[in-house]
PLY file of the C-alpha trace (Angstrom):
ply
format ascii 1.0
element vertex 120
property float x
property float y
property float z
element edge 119
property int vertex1
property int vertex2
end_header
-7.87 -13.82 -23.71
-9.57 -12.55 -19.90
-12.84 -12.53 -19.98
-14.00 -8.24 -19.82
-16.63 -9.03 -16.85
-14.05 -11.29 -14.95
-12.87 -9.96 -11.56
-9.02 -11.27 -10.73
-8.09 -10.91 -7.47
-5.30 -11.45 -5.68
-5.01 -12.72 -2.43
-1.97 -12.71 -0.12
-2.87 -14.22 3.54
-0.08 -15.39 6.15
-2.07 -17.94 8.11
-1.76 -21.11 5.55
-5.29 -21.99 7.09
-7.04 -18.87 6.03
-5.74 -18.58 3.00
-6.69 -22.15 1.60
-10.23 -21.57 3.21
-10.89 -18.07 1.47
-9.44 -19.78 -1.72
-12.04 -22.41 -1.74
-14.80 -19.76 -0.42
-13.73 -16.82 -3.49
-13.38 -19.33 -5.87
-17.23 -20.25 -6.57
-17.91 -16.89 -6.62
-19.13 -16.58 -10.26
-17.11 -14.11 -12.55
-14.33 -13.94 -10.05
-11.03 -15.78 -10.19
-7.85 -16.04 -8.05
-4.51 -14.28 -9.72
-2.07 -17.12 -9.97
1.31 -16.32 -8.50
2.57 -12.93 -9.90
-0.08 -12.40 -12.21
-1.97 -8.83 -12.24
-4.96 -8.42 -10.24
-7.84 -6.24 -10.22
-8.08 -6.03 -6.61
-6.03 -8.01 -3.47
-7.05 -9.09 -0.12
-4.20 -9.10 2.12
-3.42 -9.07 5.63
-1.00 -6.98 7.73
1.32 -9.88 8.17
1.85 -10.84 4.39
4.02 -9.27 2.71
3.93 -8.83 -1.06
6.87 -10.80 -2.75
8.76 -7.67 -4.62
8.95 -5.94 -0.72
11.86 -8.10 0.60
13.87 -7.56 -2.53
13.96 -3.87 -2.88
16.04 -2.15 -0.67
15.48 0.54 1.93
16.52 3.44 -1.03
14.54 1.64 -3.87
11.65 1.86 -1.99
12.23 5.92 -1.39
12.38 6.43 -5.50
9.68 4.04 -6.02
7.86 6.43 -4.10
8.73 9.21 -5.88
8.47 7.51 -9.13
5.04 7.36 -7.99
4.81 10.98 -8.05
6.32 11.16 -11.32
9.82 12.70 -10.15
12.37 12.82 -12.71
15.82 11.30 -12.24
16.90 14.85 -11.77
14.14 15.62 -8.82
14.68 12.09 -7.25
18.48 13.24 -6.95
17.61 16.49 -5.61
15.13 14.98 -3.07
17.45 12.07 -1.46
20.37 14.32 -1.82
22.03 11.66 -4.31
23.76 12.47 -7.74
21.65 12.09 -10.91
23.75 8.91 -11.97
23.06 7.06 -8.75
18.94 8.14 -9.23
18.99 6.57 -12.48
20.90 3.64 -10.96
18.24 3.59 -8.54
15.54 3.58 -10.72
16.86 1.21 -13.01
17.15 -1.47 -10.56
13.35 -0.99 -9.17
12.43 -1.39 -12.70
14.82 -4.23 -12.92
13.36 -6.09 -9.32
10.23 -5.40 -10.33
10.30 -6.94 -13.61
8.84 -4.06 -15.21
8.86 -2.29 -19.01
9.64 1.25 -17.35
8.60 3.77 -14.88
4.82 3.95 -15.43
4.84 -0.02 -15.29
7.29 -0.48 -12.11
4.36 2.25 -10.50
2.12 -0.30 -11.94
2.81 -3.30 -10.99
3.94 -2.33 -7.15
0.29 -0.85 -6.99
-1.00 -3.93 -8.35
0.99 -6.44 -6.45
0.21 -3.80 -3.06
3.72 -2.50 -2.69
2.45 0.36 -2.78
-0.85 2.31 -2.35
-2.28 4.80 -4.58
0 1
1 2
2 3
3 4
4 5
5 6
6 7
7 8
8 9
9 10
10 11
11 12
12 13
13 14
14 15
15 16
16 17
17 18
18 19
19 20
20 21
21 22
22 23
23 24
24 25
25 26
26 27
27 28
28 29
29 30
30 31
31 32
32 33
33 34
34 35
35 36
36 37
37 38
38 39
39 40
40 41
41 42
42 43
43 44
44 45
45 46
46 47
47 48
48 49
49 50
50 51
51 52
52 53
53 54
54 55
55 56
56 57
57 58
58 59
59 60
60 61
61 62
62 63
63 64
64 65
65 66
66 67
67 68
68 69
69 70
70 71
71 72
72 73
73 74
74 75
75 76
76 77
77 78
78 79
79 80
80 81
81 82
82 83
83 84
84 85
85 86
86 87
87 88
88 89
89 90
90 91
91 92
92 93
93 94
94 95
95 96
96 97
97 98
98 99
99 100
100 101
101 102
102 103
103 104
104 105
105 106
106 107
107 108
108 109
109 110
110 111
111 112
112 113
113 114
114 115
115 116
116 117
117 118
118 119
């Protein structure tokens, strides 16, 4: 079980360098530890050029109804806004849940916040 006054953070650095150096620097910090690969984080240091690992796999679309799932759109509204039927929005939305490995809609928003796919 986490510990309720540990910090996990994530960090997600291009430069191989910098990231092994600010691994080794953040990890004596007391009550804060690294997320290992995947796992949910507090809070995430990441540069411009890294890219968070669910962003290459969702498409150009997925990433227009995870946006509006983030607004809490219904299948219905998501259709209506990308001028799609309400079959291919649910389509749509199951595959971000899908990609993202998530539980549902609230947990695809979730995770992509956690993971910095998306900012809320």
């Amino acid at each position: 079980m986490r510990d309720p006054e540990e910090i996990v953070l994530a960090l997600r650095v291009a430069d191989p360098a910098l990231a092994e150096r600010l691994s080794e620097i953040l990890g004596a910090v007391p009550g804060l530890r690294l997320a290992a690969g995947g796992e949910p984080a507090d809070a995430a240091i990441q540069d411009e050029g890294a890219t968070p690992p669910e962003a290459g796999t969702l498409t150009t679309r997925e990433r227009e109804v995870l946006g509006l799932l983030t607004e809490g759109a219904s299948n219905k509204a998501i259709a209506r806004r990308l001028g799609i039927s309400v079959h291919t929005a649910k389509f749509h939305v199951g595959r971000v849940i899908d990609k993202l490995d998530a539980t549902g809609r609230t947990d695809a928003v979730a995770h992509a916040a956690r993971t910095g796919l998306i900012h809320l």
